[in-house]
C-alpha positions as CSV (number, residue, x, y, z in Angstrom):
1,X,134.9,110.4,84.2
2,X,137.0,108.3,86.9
3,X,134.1,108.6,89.5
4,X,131.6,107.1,86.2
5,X,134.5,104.4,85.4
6,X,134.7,103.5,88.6
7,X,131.2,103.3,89.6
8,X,130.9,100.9,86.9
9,X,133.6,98.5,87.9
10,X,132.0,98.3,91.6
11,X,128.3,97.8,89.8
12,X,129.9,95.4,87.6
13,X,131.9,93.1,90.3
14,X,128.8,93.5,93.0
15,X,126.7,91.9,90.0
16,X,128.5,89.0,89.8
17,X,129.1,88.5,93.5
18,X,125.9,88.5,93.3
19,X,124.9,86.1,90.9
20,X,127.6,83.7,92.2
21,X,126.5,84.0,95.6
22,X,123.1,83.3,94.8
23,X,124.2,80.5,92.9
24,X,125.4,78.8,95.6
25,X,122.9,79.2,97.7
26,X,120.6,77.3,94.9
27,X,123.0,74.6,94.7
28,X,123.5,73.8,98.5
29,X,119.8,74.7,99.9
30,X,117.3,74.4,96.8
31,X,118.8,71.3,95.1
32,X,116.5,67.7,96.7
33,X,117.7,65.8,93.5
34,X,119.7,62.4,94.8
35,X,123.5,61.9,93.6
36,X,122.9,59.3,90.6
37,X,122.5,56.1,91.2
38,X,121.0,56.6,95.0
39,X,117.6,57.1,94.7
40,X,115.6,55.6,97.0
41,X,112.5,53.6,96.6
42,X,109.1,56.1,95.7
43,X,112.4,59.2,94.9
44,X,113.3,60.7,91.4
45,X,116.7,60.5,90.1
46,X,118.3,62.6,87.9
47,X,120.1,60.2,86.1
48,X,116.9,57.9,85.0
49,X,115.4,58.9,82.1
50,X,112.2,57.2,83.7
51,X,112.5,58.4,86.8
52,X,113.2,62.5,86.2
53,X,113.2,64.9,89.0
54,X,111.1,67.2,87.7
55,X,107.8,65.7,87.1
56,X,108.4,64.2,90.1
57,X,107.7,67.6,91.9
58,X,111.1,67.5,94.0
59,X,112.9,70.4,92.0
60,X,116.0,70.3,90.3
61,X,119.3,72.8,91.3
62,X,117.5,76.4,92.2
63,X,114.2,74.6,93.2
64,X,112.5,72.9,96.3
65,X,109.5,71.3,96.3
66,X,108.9,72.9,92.6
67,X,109.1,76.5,94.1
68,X,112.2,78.0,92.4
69,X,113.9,81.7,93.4
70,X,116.1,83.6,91.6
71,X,116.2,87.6,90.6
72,X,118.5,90.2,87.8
73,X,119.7,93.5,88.7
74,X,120.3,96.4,85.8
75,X,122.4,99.1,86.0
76,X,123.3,102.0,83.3
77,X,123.5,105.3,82.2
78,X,122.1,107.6,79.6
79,X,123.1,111.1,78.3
80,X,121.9,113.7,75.4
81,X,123.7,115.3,72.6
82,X,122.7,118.8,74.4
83,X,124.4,117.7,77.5
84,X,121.2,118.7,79.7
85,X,121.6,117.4,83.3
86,X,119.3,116.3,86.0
87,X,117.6,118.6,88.0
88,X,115.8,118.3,91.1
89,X,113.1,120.7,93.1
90,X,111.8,119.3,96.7
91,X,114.5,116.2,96.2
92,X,111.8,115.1,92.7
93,X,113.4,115.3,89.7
94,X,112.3,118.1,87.1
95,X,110.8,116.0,84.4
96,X,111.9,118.7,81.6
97,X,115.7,118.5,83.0
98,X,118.3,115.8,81.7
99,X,117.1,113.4,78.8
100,X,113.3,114.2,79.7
101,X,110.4,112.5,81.4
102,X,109.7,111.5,77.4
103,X,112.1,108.5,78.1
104,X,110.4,107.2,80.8
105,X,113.0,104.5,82.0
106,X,116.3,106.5,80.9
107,X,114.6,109.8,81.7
108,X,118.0,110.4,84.6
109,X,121.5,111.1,83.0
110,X,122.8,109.8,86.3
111,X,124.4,106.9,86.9
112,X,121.0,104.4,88.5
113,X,120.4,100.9,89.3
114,X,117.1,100.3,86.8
115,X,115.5,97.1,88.5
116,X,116.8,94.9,91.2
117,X,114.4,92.4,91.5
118,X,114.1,88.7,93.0
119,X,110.9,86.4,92.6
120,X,109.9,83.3,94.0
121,X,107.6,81.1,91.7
122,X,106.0,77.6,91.0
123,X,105.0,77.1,87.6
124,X,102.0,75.2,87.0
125,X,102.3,71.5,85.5
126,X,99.2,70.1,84.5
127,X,100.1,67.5,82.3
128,X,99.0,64.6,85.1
129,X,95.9,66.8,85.8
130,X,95.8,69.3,89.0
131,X,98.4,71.7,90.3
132,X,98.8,75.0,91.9
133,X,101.7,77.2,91.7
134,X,102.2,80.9,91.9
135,X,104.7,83.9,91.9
136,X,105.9,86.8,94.4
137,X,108.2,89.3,92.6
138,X,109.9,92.0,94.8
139,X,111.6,94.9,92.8
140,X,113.5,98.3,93.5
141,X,115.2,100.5,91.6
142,X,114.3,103.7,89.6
143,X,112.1,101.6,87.4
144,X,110.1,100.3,90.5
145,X,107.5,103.1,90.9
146,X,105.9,102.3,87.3
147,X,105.1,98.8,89.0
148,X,103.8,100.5,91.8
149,X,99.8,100.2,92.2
150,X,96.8,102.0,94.0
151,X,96.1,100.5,97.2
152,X,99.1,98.9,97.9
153,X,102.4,100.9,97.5
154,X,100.5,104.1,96.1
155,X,97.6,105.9,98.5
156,X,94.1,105.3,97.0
157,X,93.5,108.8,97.9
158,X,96.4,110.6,97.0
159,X,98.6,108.7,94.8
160,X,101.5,109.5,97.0
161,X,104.0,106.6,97.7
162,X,105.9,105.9,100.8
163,X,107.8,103.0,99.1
164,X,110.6,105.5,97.7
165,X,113.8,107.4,98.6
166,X,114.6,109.9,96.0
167,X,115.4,108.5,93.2
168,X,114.6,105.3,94.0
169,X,111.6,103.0,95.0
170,X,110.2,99.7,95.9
171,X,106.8,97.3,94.9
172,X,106.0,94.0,94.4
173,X,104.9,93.8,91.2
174,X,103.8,90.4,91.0
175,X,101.7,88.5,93.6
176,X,99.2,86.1,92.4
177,X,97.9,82.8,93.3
178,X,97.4,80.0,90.2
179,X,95.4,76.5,89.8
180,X,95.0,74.7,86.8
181,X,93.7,71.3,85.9
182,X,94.8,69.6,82.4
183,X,94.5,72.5,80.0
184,X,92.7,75.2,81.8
185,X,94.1,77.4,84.6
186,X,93.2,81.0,86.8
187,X,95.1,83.4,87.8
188,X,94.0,85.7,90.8
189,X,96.2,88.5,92.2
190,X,98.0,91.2,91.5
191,X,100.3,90.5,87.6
192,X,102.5,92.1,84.8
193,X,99.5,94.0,82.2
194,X,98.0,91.1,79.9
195,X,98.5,93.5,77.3
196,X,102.4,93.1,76.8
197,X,104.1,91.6,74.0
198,X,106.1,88.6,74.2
199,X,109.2,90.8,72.5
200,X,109.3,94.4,74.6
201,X,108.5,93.2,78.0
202,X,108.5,95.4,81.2
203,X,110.7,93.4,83.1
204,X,114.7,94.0,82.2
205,X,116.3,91.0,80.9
206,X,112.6,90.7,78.7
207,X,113.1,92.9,75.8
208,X,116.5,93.6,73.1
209,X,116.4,97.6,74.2
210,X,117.4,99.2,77.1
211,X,115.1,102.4,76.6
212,X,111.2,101.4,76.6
213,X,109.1,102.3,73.9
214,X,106.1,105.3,73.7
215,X,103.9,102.1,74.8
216,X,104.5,102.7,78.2
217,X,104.5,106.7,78.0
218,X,102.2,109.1,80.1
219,X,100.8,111.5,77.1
220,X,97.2,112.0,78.0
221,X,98.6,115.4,79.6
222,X,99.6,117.0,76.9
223,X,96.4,115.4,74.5
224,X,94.5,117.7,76.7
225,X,96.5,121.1,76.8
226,X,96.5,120.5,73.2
227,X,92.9,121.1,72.9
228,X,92.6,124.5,75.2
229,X,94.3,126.0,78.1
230,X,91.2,125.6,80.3
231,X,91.8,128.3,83.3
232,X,93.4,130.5,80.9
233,X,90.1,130.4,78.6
234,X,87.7,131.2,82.0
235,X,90.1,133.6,83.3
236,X,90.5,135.5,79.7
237,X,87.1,135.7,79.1
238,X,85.5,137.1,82.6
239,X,88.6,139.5,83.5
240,X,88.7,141.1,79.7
241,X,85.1,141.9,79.9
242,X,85.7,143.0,83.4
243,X,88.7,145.3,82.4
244,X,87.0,146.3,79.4
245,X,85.4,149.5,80.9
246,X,86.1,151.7,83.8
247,X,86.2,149.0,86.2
248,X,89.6,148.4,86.9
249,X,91.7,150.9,86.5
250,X,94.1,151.2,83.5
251,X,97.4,151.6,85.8
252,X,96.1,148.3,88.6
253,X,98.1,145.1,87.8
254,X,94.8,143.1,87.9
255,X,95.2,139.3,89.1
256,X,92.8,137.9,86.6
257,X,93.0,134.5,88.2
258,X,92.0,136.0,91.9
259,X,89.8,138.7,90.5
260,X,87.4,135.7,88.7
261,X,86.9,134.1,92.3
262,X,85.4,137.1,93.5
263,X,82.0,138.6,93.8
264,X,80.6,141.2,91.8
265,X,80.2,143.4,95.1
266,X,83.3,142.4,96.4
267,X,85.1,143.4,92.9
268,X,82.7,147.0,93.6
269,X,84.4,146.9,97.2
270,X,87.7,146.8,95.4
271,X,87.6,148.8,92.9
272,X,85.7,151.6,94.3
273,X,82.9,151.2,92.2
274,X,79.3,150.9,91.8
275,X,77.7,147.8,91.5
276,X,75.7,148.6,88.8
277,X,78.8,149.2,86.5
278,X,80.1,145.7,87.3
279,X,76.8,144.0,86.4
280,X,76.8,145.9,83.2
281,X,80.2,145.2,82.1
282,X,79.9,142.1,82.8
283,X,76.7,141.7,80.8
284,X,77.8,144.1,78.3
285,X,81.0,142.9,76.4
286,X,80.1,140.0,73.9
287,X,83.1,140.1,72.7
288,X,84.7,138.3,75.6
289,X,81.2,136.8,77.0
290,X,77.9,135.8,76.4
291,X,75.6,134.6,79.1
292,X,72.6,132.3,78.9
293,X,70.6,134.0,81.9
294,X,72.3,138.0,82.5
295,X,73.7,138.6,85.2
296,X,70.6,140.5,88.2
297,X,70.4,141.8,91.6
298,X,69.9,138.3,93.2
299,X,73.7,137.0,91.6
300,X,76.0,140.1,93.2
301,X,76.9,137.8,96.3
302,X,78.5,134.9,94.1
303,X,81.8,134.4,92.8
304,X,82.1,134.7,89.3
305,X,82.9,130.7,88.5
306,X,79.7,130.1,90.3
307,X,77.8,132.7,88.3
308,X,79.5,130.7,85.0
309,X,77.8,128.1,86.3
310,X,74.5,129.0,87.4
311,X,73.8,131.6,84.1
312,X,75.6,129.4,81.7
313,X,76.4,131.5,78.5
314,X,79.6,130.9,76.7
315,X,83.1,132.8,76.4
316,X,85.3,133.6,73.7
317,X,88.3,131.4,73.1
318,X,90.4,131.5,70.8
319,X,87.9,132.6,68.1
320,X,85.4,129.5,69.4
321,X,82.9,130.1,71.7
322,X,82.9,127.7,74.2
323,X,80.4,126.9,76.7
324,X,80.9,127.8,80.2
325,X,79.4,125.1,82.0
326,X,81.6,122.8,80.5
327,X,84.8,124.4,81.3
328,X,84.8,124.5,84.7
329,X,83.8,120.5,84.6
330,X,86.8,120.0,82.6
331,X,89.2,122.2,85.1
332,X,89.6,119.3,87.0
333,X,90.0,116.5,84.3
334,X,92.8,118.3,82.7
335,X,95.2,118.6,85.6
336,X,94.3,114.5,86.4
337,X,95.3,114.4,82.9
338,X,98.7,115.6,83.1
339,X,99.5,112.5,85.8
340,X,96.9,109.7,85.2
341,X,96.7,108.4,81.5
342,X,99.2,106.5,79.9
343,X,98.9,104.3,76.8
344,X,98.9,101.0,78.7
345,X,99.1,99.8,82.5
346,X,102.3,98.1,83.7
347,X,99.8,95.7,86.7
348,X,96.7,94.5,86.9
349,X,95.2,93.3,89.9
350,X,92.0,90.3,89.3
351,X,91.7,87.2,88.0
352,X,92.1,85.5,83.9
353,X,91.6,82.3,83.4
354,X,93.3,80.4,80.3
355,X,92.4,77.7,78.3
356,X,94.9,76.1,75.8
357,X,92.8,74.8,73.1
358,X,95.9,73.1,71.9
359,X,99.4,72.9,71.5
360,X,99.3,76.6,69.1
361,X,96.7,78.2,70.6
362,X,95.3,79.4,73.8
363,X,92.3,82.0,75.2
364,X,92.6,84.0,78.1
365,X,89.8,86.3,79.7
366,X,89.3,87.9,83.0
367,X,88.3,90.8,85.3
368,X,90.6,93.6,87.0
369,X,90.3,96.3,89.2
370,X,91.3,98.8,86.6
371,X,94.5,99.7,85.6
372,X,97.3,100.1,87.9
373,X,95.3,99.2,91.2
374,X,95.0,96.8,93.9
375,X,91.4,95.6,95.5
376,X,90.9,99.1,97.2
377,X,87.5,100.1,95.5
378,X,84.2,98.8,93.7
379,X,84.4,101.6,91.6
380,X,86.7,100.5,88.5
381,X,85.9,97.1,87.0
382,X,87.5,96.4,83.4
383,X,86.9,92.9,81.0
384,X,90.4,91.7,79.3
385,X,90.6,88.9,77.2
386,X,92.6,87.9,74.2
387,X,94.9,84.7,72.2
388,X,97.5,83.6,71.1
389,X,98.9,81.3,68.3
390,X,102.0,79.9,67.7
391,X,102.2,78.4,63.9
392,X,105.6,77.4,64.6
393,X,108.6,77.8,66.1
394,X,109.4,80.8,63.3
395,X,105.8,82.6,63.4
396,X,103.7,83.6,66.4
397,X,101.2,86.2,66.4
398,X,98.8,87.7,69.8
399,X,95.9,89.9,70.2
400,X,94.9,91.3,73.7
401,X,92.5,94.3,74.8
402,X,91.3,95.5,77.8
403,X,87.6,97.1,77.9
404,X,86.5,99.2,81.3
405,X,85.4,102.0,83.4
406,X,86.0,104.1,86.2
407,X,82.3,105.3,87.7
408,X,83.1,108.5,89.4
409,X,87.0,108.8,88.4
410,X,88.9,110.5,91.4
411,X,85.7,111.8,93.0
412,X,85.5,114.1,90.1
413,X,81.7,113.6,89.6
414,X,82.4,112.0,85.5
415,X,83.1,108.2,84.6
416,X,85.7,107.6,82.5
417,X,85.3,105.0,79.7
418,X,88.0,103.0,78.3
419,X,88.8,100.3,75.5
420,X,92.9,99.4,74.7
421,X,93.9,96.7,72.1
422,X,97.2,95.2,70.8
423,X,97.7,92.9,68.0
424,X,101.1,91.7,67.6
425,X,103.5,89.2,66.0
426,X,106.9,88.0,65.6
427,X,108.4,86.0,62.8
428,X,111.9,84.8,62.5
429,X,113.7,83.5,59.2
430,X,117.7,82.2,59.6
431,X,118.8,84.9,62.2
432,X,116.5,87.5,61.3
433,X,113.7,88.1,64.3
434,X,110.7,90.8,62.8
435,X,108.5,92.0,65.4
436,X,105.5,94.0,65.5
437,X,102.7,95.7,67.0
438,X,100.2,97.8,66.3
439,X,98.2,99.8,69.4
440,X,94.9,101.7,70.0
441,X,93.3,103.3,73.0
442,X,90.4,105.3,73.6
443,X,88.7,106.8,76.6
444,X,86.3,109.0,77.1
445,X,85.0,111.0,80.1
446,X,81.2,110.9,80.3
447,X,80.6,113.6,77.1
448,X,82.9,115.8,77.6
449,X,86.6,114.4,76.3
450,X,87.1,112.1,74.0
451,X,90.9,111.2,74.6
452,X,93.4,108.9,72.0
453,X,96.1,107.3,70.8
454,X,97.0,105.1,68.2
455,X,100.2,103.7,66.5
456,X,102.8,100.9,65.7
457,X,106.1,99.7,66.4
458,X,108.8,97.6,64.7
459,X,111.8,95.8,65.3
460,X,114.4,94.0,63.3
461,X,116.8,92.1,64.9
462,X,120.0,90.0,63.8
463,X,121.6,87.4,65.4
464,X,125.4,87.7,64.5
465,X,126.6,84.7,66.6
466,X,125.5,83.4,69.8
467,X,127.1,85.9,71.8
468,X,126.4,89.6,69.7
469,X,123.3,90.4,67.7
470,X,122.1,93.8,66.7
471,X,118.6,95.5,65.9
472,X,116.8,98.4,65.2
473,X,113.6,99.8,66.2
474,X,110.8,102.1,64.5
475,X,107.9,103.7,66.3
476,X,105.5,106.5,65.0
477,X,102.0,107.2,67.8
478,X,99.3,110.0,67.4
479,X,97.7,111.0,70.4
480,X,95.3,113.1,70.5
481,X,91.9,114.2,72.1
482,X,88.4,116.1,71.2
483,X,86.4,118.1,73.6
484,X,83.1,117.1,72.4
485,X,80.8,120.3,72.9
486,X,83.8,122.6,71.7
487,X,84.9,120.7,68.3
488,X,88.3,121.3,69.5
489,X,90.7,118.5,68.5
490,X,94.4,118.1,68.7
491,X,96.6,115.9,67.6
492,X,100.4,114.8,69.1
493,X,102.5,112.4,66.1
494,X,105.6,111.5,68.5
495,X,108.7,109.2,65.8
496,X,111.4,107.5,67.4
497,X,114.5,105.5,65.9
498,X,116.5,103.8,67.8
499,X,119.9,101.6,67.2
500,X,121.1,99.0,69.6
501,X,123.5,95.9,69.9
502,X,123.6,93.1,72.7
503,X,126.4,91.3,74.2
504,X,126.0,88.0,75.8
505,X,129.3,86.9,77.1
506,X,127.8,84.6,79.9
507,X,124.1,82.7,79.9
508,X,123.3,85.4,82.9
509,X,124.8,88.6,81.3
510,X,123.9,90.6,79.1
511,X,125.7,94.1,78.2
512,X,123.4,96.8,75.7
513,X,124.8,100.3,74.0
514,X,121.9,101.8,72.4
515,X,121.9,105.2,70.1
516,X,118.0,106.6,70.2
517,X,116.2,109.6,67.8
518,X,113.3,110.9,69.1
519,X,111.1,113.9,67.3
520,X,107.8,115.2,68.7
521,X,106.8,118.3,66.2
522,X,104.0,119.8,67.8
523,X,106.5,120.0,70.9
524,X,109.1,121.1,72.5
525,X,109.9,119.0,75.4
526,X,114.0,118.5,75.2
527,X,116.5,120.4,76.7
528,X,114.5,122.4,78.5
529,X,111.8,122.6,76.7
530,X,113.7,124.2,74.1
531,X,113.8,121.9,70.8
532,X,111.0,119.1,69.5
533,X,113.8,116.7,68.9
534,X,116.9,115.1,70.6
535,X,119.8,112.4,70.3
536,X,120.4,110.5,73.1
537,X,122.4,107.3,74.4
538,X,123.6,105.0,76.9
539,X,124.3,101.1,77.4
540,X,122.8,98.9,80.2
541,X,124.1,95.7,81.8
542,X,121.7,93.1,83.3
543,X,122.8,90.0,85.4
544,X,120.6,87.0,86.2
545,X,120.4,85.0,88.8
């Protein structure tokens, strides 16, 4: 406890080092506004009304030129009423060990630095006509490897990142160029996902909660081991029908998995037996599988997955029969699965342009290079597009969605088809702040997986003065998937409630305990993957500068 203490005094006093250091710097190398009243002919002065330094393009204090830099660093800790720890194998951590990979951002119960992140931006001003502008943000921190992109910080090939040291990594995950003239502007570069809300956003100091929400999650994983155990239903079905006669001896401890990649002469070699008994247990037991095309002499030289495959037929499963062919296409899919989908991407890489058809409302559409990526391949090309209205200062509401495909995901021979939307809005009435959204994706790989998830979230905030407020948050999401040829279907409902209060003592700090209860019922993935529900909690502080 005096080691925790401790470490958060030194976080605590390093942040605001920081922040006044940085302040300085500002003040005495970013600040070209003249003391008042000596402005030269053709300069801005800060002190005229007429004459403001701003539209004037010099910059006030933090800015040069218009170009402005500044950054926030988050520190906190999280921990679980079961009192799981962190674990680590090969220096990753377990994702079933201390609060769970379930809660993404808080997943550690260590003590971690979230996000340090600085940026360095011009924003566009295009009330006199053209301008130009753009942003660079630099991040690192245990957050930093969700911003991290294909082709960039992640291998295109592999996935794996050199940008990280243990717990920690690195990305920049904003770098874009931007032009706009009167009310339209582009974008082109790598940004933040067009499909974020204005209330729960991925950067720190952009959202009330310190934990994210099941937005952000990677579930596609367990959508698919919810439908069937792939290798398991392959394995089952050749090594029963295998075992199922005098074949393998009763007393052998068989390796089903090895025995299914082997020939049926080579499983005669092993066993001892004649080939001819092989052939007809395998072509003999219904029960367990049922071949298009039985098994001759021409097929005893090829390994049983390549005999599935050539014969077709189907095997037992679970009392379905499922097609052969189509398993071993799906082998592959469902162990991409388990890393690859997520509800929504944290970057895009592309270009959206924007129009603001007035004051209220404005368009945006575009093109990206998929989700998550950088320009690496001509392979993944997605449409977004979306608007947003703002009725007044009390009611704003947004829709975004994101429509694409992947031709040849991963080199896995299948494209995978995808559509995401969001509709969201936020109303405010004294100091009461309502916000909500309401989510769908779907994707589907060629015609073999259909793969889903759907679902809302809600938050109701209250101001209490100008330095402590206090909300709560609701979210239910199914996710679920179908494998079309199979009519197998499975569904995940994950709930989470969470309670949370902010302290702003300072314009640049900001201090959040949260309490959070989350229940997934068709799982059991807390404390060690032992119970389908868990209380958890923490705080988070986050300094601006």
């Amino acid at each position: 406890m005096r080691k925790f203490i401790k470490g958060c005094l030194g976080v605590a006093a390093a942040l605001i080092v920081a922040h006044f250091a940085l302040a300085e710097v500002k003040a005495g190398v970013f600040s070209e506004c003249s003391p008042c009243g000596a402005a030269t002919a053709g300069s801005c002065d800060p002190c005229d009304p007429c004459n403001p330094c701003d539209p004037c393009g010099g910059g006030s204090k933090g800015k040069m030129g218009g170009w402005e830099v500044g950054g926030w660093a988050e520190v906190g800790i999280w921990g679980n009423q079961y009192g799981t720890t962190t674990s680590y194998t090969n220096g990753a951590m377990d994702p079933t060990s201390g609060n769970t990979a379930v809660l993404q951002n808080v997943a550690s119960t260590n003590l971690q630095l979230n996000q340090m992140a600085f940026y360095l931006q011009k924003k566009l001003d295009t009330r006199r006509g053209f301008d130009f502008g753009g942003r660079v943000d630099y991040i690192f921190g245990s957050d930093a490897h969700y911003f991290q992109s294909e082709g960039l910080e992640l291998n295109a090939r592999t996935s794996q990142t050199s940008w990280s040291n243990g717990d920690y990594y690195s990305a920049f995950s904003q770098m874009y160029f931007e032009a706009g003239y009167k009310n339209f502007s582009v974008k082109v570069g790598k940004f933040l996902s067009v499909l974020e809300t204005d209330f729960n956003g991925l950067y720190s100091p952009d959202r009330f909660f310190y934990s994210n929400s099941y937005n952000h999650l990677g579930l596609g994983g367990i959508r698919i081991n919810k439908l069937v155990d792939i290798n398991k239903a392959i394995d089952d079905a050749l090594g029963n029908a295998l075992k199922a006669g005098p074949i393998v001896p009763a007393d052998v401890d068989v390796n089903v998995t090895e025995l299914v990649k082997m020939s049926p002469r080579q499983i005669a070699e092993t066993y001892k037996v004649p080939i001819a008994d092989v052939v007809y247990q395998l072509n003999n037991n219904p029960q367990y599988v049922q071949w298009a095309t039985p098994i001759a002499v021409a097929d005893i030289d090829k390994p049983m997955t390549d005999l599935a495959l050539d014969n077709g037929g189907k095997v037992v499963y679970e009392g379905a029969n499922l097609p052969l062919n189509d398993l071993l296409r799906l082998a592959p899919l469902a162990n991409i699965a388990l890393i690859n989908i997520g509800m929504k991407p944290y970057t895009m890489t592309g270009a959206v342009g924007t129009w603001d058809v007035s004051k209220k409302f404005s368009l945006f559409a575009g093109w990206t290079n998929g989700e998550n990526q950088t320009f690496f391949n001509d392979r993944d090309n997605a449409f977004v597009g979306g608007a947003k209205y703002k009725h007044s200062k009390n009611l704003s509401l947004g829709y975004s969605m994101m429509w694409g495909q992947s031709r040849n995901f991963l080199g896995l021979g299948v494209d995978r088809n995808y559509f995401i939307n969001s509709l969201y809005f936020t109303a405010k009435a004294n100091r009461w702040t309502y916000n909500f959204e309401w989510m769908l994706r779907n994707e589907n790989f060629d015609d073999l997986i259909r793969l889903y998830g759907f679902g809302l979230e809600m938050e109701l905030l209250y101001e209490i003065n100008k330095k402590w407020s206090a909300g709560g948050r609701f979210e239910w999401m199914l996710v679920g998937g179908k494998v079309y040829s199979m009519n197998l279907a499975g569904d995940l409902p994950t709930f989470n409630y969470t309670l949370g209060v902010n302290w702003k003592p300072t314009s640049w700090l900001m201090v959040r305990p949260e309490i959070r209860w989350d229940v997934i019922p068709a799982l059991d993935p807390f404390n060690g993957m032992n119970r389908n529900y868990q209380c958890s909690g923490g705080l988070s502080a986050v300094a601006k500068f």
